[in-house]
C-alpha positions in Angstrom: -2.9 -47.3 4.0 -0.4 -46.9 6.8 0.0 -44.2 8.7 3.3 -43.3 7.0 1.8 -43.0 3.6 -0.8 -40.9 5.1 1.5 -38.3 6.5 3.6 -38.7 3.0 -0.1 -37.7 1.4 -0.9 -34.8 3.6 3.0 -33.4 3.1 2.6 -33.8 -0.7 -1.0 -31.8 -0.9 0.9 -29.0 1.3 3.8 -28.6 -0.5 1.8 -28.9 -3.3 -0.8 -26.0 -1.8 2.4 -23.9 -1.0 4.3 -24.6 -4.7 0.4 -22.6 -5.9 0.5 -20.1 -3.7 4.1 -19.3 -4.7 2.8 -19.0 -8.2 -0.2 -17.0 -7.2 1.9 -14.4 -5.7 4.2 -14.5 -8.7 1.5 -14.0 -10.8 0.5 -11.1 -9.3 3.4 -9.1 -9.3 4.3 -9.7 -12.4 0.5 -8.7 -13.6 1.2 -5.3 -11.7 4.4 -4.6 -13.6 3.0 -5.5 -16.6 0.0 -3.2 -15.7 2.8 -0.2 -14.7 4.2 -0.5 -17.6 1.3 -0.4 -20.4 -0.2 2.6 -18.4 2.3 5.0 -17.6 2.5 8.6 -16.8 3.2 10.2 -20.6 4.0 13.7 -19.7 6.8 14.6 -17.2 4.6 17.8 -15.7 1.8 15.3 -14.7 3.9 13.1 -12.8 5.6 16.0 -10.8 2.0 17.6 -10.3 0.8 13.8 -9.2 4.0 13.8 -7.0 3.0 17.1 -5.3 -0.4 15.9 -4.5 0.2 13.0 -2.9 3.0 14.9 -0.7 0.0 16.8 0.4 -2.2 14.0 0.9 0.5 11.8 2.9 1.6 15.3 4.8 -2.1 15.6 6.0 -3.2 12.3 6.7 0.3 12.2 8.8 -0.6 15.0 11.1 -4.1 13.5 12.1 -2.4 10.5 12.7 -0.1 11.5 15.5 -2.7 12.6 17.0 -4.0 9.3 18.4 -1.8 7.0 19.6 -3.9 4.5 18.1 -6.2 4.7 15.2 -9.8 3.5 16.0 -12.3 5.2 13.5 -15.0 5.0 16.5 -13.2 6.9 19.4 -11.6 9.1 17.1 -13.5 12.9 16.8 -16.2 12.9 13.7 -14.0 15.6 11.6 -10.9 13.6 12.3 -12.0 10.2 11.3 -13.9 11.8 8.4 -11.3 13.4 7.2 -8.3 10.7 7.6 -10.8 8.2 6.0 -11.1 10.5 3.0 -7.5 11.2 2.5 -7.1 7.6 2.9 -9.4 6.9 0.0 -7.2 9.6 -2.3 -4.1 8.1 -1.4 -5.0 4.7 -2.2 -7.0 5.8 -5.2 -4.8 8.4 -6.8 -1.1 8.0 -5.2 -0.9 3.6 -4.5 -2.6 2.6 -7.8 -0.4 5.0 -10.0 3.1 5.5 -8.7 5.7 3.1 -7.9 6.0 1.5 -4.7 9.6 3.7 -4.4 8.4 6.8 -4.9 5.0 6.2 -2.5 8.0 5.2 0.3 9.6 8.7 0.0 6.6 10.5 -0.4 5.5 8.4 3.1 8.9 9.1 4.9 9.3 13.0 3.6 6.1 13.6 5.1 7.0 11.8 8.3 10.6 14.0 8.2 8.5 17.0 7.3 6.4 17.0 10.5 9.3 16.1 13.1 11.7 18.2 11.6 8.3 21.4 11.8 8.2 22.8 8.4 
């Protein structure tokens, strides 16, 4: 084989590694639509009560973290990290997985807004 139809090879197996990844991704999202939308949140008071919880959890893991200019678990006082790794655990566990990726934005930035703005 010449060089040429080496380098023709080894462009093939990438675009080829690329075109799967593509499809991986694809995949993916379309699983977690699918997903969002055979398990959804029936009653209307649940999702506002869900809402509200997460604004809390987002609203206190926010004030912890400007604290620290960085977050670094070991530097970080006991209670602190303790506490931001268990409100990070509730977000992802009760907020991420279950409302849409809007709704966890404006939960994210009201909290932010919250905190500058001091109420």
């Amino acid at each position: 084989m010449t060089i040429l139809q080496i380098q023709g090879l080894t462009f093939l197996r990438v675009k080829s590694i690329f075109a799967m990844v593509i499809v991986a991704v694809m995949v993916a999202l379309g699983g977690s639509i699918l997903f969002q939308s055979f398990a959804p949140i029936d009653n209307e008071a649940q999702q506002i009560a869900l809402e509200e919880k997460c604004q809390k959890i987002a609203t206190e893991g926010f004030k912890i973290q400007v604290k620290y200019s960085e977050i670094n678990f070991d530097t970080m006082p006991k209670e602190d990290a303790d506490t931001l790794k268990h409100l990070d655990d509730l977000w992802i566990n009760d907020c991420v997985t279950k409302l849409p990726g809007e709704k966890i934005f404006e939960i994210a930035e009201k909290a932010e807004q919250d905190y500058f703005s001091g109420e």
